[in-house]
Backbone as XML, in Angstrom:
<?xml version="1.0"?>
<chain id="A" units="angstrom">
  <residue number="1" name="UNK">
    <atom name="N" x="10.090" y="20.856" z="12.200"/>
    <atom name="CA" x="10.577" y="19.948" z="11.172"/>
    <atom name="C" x="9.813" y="20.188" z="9.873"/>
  </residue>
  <residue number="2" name="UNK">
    <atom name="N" x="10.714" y="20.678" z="8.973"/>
    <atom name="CA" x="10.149" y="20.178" z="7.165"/>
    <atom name="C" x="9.894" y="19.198" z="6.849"/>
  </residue>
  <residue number="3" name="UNK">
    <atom name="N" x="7.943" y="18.689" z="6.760"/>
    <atom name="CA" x="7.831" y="17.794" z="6.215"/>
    <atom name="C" x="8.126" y="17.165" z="4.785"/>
  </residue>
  <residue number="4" name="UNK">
    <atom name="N" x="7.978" y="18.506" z="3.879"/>
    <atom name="CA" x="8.280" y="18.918" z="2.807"/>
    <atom name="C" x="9.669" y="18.399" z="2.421"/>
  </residue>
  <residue number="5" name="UNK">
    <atom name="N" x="10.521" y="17.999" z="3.030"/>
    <atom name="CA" x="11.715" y="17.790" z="3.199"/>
    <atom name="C" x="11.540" y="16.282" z="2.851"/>
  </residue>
  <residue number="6" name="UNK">
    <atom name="N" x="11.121" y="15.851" z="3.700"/>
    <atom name="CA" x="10.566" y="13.975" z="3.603"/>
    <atom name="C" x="10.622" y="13.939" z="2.159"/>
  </residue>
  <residue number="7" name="UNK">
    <atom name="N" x="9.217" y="14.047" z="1.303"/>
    <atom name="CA" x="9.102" y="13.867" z="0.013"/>
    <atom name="C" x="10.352" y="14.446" z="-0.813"/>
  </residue>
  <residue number="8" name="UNK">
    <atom name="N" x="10.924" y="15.533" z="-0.470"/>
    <atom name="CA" x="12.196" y="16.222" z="-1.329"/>
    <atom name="C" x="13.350" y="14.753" z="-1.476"/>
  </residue>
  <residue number="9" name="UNK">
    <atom name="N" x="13.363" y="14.279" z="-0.475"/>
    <atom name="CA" x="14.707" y="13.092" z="-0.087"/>
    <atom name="C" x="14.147" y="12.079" z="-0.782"/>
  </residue>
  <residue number="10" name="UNK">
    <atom name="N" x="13.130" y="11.583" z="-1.223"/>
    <atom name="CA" x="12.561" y="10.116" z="-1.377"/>
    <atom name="C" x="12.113" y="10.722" z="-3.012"/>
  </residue>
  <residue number="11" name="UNK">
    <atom name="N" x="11.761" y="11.634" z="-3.378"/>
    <atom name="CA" x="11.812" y="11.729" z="-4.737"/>
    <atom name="C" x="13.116" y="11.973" z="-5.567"/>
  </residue>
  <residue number="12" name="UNK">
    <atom name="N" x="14.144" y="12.525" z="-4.611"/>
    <atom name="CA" x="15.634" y="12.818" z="-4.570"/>
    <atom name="C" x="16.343" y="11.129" z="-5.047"/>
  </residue>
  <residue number="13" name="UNK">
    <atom name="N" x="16.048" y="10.664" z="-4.141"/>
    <atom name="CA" x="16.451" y="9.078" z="-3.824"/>
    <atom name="C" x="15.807" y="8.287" z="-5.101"/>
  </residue>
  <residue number="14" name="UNK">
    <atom name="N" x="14.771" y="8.286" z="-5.341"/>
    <atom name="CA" x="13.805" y="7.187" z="-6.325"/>
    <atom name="C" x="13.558" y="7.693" z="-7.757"/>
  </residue>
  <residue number="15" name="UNK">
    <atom name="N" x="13.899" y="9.508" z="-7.737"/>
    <atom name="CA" x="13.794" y="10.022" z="-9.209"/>
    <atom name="C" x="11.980" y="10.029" z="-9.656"/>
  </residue>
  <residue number="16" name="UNK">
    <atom name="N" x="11.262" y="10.591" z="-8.578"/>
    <atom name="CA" x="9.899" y="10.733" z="-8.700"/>
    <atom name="C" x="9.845" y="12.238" z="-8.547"/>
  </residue>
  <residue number="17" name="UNK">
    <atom name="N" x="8.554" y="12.541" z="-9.169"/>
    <atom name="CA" x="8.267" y="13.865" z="-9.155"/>
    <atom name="C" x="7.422" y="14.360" z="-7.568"/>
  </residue>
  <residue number="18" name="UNK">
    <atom name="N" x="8.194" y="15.115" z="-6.787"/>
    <atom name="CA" x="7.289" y="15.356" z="-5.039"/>
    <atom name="C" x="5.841" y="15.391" z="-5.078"/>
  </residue>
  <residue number="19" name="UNK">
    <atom name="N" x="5.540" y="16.073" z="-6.069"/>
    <atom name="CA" x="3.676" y="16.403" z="-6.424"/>
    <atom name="C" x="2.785" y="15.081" z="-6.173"/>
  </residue>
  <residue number="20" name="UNK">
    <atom name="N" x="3.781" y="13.625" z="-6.879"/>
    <atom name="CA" x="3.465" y="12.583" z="-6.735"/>
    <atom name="C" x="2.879" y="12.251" z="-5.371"/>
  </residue>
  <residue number="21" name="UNK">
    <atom name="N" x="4.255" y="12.353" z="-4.672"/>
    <atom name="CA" x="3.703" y="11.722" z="-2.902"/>
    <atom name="C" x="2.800" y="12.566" z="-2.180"/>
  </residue>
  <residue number="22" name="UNK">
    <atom name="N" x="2.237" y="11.653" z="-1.439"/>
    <atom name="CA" x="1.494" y="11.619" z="-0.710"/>
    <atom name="C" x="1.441" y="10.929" z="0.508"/>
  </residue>
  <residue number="23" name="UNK">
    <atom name="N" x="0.900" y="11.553" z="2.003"/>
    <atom name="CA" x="1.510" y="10.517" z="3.225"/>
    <atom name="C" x="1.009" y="9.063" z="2.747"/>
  </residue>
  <residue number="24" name="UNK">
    <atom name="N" x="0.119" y="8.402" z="2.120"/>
    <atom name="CA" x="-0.513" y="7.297" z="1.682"/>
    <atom name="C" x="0.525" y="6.946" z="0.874"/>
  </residue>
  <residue number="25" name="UNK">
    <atom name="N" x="1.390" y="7.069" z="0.005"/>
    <atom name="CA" x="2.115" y="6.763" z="-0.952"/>
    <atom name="C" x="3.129" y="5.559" z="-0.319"/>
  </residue>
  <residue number="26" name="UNK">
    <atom name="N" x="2.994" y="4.668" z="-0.943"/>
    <atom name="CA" x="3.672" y="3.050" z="-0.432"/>
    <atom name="C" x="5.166" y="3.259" z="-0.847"/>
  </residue>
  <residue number="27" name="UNK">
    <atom name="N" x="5.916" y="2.755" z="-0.512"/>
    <atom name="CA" x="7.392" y="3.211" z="-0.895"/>
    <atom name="C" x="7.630" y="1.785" z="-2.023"/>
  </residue>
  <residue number="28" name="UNK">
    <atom name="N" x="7.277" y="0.952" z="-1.090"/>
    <atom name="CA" x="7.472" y="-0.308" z="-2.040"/>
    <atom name="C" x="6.407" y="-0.881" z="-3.895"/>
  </residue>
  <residue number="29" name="UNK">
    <atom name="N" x="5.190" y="-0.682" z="-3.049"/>
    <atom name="CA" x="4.288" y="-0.768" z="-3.570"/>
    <atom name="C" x="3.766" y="-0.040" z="-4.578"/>
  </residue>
  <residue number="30" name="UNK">
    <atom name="N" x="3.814" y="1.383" z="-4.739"/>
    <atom name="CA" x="3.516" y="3.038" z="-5.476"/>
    <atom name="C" x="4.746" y="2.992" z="-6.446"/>
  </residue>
  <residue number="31" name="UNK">
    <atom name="N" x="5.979" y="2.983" z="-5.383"/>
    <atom name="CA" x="7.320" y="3.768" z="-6.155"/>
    <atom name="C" x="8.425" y="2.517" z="-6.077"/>
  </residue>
  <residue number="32" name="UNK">
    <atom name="N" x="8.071" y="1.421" z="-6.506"/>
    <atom name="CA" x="8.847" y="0.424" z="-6.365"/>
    <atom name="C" x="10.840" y="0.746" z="-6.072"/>
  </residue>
  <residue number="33" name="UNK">
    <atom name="N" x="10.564" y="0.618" z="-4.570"/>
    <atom name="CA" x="11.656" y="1.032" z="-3.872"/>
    <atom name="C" x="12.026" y="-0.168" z="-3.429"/>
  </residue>
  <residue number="34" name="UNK">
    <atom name="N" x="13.355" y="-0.840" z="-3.858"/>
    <atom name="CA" x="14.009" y="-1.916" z="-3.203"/>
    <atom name="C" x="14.108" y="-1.861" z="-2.207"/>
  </residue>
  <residue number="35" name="UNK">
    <atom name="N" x="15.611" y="-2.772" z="-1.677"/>
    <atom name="CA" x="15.973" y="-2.709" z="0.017"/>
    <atom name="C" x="17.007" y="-1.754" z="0.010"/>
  </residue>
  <residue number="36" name="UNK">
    <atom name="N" x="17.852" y="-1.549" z="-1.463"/>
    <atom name="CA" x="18.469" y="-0.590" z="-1.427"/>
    <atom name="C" x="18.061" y="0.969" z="-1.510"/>
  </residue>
  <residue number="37" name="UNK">
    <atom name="N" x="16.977" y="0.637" z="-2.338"/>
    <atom name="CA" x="16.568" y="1.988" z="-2.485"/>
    <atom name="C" x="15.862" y="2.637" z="-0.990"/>
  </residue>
  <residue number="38" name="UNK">
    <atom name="N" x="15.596" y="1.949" z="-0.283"/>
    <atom name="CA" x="15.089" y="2.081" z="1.355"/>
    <atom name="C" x="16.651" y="2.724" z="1.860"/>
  </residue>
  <residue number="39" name="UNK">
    <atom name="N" x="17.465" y="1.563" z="1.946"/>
    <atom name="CA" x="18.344" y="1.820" z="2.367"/>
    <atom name="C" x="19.137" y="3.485" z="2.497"/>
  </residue>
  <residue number="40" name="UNK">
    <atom name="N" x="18.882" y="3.888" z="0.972"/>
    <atom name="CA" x="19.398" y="5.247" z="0.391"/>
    <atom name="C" x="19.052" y="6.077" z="1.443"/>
  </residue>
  <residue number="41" name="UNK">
    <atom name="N" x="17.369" y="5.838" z="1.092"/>
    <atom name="CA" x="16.499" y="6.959" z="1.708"/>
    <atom name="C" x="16.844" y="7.316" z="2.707"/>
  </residue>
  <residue number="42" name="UNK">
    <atom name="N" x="16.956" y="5.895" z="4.161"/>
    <atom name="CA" x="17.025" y="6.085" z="5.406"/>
    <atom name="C" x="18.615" y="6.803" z="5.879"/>
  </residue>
  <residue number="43" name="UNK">
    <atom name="N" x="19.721" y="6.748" z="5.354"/>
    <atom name="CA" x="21.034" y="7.384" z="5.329"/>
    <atom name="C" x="20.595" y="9.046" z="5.140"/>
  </residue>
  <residue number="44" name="UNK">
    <atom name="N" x="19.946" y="9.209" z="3.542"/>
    <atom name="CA" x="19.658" y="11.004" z="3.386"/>
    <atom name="C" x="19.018" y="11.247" z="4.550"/>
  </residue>
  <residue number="45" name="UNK">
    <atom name="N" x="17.760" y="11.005" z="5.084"/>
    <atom name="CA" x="16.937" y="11.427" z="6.202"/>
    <atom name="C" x="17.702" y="11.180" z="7.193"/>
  </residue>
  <residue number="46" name="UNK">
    <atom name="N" x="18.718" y="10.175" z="7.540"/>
    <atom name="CA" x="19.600" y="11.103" z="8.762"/>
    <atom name="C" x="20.614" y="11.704" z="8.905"/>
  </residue>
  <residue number="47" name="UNK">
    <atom name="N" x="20.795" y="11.907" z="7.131"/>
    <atom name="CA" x="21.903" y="12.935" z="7.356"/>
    <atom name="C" x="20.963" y="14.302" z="6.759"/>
  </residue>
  <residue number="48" name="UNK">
    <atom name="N" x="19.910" y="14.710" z="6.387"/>
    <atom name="CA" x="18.877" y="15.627" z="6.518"/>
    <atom name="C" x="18.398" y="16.206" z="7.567"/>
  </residue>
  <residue number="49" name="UNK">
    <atom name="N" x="18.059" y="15.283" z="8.852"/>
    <atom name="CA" x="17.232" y="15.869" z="9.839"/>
    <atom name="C" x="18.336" y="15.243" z="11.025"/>
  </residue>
  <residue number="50" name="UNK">
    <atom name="N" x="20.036" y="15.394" z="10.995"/>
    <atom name="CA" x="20.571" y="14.898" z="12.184"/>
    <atom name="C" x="20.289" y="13.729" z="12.732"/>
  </residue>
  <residue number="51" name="UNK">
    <atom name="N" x="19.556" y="12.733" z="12.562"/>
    <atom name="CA" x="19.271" y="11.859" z="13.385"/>
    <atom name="C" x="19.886" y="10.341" z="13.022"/>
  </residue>
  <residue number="52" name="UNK">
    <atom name="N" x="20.093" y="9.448" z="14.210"/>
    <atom name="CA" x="19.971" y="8.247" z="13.744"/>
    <atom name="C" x="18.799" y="7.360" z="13.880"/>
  </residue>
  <residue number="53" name="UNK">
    <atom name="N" x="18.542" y="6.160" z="12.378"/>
    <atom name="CA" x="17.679" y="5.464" z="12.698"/>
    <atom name="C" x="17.767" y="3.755" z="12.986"/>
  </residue>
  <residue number="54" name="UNK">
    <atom name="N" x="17.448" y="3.205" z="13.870"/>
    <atom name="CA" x="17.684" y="2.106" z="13.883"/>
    <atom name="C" x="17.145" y="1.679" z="13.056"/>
  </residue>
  <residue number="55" name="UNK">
    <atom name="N" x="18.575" y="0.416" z="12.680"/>
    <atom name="CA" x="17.313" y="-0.875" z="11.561"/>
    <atom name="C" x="16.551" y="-1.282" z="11.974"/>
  </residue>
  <residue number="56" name="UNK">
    <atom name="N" x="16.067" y="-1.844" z="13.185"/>
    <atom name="CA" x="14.856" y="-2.350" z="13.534"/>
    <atom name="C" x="13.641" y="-1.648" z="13.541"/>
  </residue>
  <residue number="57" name="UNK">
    <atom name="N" x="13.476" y="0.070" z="13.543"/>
    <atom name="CA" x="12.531" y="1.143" z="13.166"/>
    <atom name="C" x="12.319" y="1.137" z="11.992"/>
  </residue>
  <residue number="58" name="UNK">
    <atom name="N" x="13.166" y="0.631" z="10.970"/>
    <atom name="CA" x="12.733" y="0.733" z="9.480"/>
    <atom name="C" x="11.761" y="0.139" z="8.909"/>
  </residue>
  <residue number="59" name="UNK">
    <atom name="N" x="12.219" y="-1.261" z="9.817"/>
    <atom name="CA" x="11.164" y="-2.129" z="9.463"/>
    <atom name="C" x="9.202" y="-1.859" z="9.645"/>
  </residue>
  <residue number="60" name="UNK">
    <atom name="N" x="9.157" y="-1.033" z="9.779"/>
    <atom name="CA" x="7.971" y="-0.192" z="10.336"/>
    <atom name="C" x="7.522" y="0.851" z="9.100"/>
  </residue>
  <residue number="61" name="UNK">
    <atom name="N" x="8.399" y="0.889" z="8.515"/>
    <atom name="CA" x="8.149" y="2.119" z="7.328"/>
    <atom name="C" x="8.128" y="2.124" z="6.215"/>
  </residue>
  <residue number="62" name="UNK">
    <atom name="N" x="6.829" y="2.020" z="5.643"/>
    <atom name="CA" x="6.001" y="1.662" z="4.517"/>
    <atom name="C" x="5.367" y="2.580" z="3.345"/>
  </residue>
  <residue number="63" name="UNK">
    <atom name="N" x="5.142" y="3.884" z="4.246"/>
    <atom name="CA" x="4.838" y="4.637" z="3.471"/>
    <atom name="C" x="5.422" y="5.950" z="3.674"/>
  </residue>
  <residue number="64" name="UNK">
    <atom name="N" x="4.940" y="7.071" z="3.148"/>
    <atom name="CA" x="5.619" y="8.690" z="3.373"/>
    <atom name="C" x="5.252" y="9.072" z="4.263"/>
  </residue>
  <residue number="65" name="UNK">
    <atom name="N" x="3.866" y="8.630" z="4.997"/>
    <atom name="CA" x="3.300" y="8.802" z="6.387"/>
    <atom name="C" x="4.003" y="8.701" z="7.513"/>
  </residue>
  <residue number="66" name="UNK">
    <atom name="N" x="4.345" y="7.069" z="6.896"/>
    <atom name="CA" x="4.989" y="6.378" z="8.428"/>
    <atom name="C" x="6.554" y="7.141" z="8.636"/>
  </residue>
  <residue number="67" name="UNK">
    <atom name="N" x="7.616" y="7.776" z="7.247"/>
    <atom name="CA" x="8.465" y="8.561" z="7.577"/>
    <atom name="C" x="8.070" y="9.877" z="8.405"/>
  </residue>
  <residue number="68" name="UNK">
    <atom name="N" x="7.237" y="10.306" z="7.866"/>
    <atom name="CA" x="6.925" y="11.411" z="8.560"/>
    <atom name="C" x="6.377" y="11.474" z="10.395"/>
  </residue>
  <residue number="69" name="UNK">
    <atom name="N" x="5.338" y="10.389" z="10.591"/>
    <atom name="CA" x="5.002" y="9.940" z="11.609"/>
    <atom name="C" x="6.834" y="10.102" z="12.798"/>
  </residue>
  <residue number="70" name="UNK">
    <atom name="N" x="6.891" y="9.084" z="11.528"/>
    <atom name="CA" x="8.909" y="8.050" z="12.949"/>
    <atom name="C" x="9.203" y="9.751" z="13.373"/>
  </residue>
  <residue number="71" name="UNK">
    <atom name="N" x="9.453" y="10.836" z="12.183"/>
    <atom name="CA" x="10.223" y="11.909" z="12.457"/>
    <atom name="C" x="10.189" y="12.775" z="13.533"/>
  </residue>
  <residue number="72" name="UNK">
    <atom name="N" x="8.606" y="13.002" z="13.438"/>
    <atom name="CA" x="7.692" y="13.527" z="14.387"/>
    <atom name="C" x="7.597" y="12.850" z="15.853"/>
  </residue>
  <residue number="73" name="UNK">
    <atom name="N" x="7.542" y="11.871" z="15.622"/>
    <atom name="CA" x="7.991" y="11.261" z="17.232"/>
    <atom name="C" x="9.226" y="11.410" z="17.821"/>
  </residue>
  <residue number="74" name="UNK">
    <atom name="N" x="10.173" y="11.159" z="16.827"/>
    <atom name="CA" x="11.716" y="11.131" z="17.043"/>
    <atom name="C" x="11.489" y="12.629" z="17.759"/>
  </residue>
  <residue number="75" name="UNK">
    <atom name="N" x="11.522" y="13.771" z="16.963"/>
    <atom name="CA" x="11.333" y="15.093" z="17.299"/>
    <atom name="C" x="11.102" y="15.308" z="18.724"/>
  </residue>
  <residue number="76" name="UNK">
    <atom name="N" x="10.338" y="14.888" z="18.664"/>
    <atom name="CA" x="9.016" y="14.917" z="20.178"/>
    <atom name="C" x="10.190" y="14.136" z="21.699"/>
  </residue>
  <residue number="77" name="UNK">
    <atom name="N" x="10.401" y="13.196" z="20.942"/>
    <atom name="CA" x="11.589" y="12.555" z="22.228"/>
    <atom name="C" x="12.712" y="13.458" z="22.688"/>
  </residue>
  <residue number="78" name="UNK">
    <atom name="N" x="12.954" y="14.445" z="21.686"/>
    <atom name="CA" x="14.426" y="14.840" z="22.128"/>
    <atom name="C" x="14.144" y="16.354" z="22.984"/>
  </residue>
</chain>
């Protein structure tokens, strides 16, 4: 999996420069990302990396870490 990919979608989505993020980088907090702008994100990343995500997993995801983290597990399950 392209992590590289993560930051490509969420600077894609929010109109930030990738150099910016960082796994620490708050989505809400850093890059003031609504519920829509969450929303965006979580649609590109599963139509990016095939997958679906439940809403109740979202609620878990705070930063570029924790996307990357969910992905990497997701990965790992299949």
């Amino acid at each position: 999996m392209d992590l590289n990919k993560v930051k490509e979608v969420v600077a894609e989505q929010l109109g930030v420069d990738v150099a910016e993020l960082k796994p620490e980088t708050s989505l809400k907090d850093d890059l003031n990302a609504d519920s829509l702008d969450l929303f965006q994100i979580i649609m590109s990343l599963e139509e990016e990396f095939d997958i679906e995500i439940p809403t109740e997993d979202t609620e878990n995801i705070d930063t570029i870490g924790d996307i990357e983290a969910y992905l990497e597990k997701r990965q790992e399950e299949n």
